[in-house]
C-alpha positions, 0 to 999 in steps of 0.5 A: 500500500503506497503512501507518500507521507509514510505509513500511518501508526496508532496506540491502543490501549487494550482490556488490561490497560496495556498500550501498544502502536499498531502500523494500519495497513488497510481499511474495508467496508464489508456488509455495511460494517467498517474494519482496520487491518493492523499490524504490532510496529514492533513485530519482525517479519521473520518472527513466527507470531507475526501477523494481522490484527482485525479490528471492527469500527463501531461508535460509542458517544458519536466517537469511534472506538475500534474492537474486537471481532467476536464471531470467529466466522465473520474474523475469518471472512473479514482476514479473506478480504484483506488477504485479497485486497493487500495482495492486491496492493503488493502486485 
């Protein structure tokens, strides 16, 4: 994914209070729902943990908060898309 002024990071703090940067990879609308793709911005490629980090937007006091995505069928459906879609971006 090309982007002239460098990739874009994020902080989020998760349920235990730990915070973490995330490197945003892409963003996708998928059945009238909106999802970030991530990775850590620490994490080696080479490291076997390695991996993408799927988050829903949903809206909480008119403000957007990203969270987890529960349903192990719509996860695996979502990755599909953005599996596709990033592919896509490297060819």
């Amino acid at each position: 994914m090309g982007n002239e002024y460098g990739h874009d990071y994020i902080v989020v703090t998760d349920d235990d209070g730990d915070e973490f940067e995330l490197e945003h990879l892409d963003t996708a609308e998928i059945d009238g729902e909106i999802y970030m793709a991530f990775i850590p911005a620490d994490m080696d490629e080479d490291d076997e943990d390695y991996g993408m980090i799927i988050l829903k937007v949903i809206y909480e006091d008119n403000e957007e908060v990203l969270s987890s995505i529960d349903d192990e069928d719509i996860l695996k459906a979502v990755y599909e898309v953005f599996i596709d879609r990033l592919g896509d971006y490297e060819d």
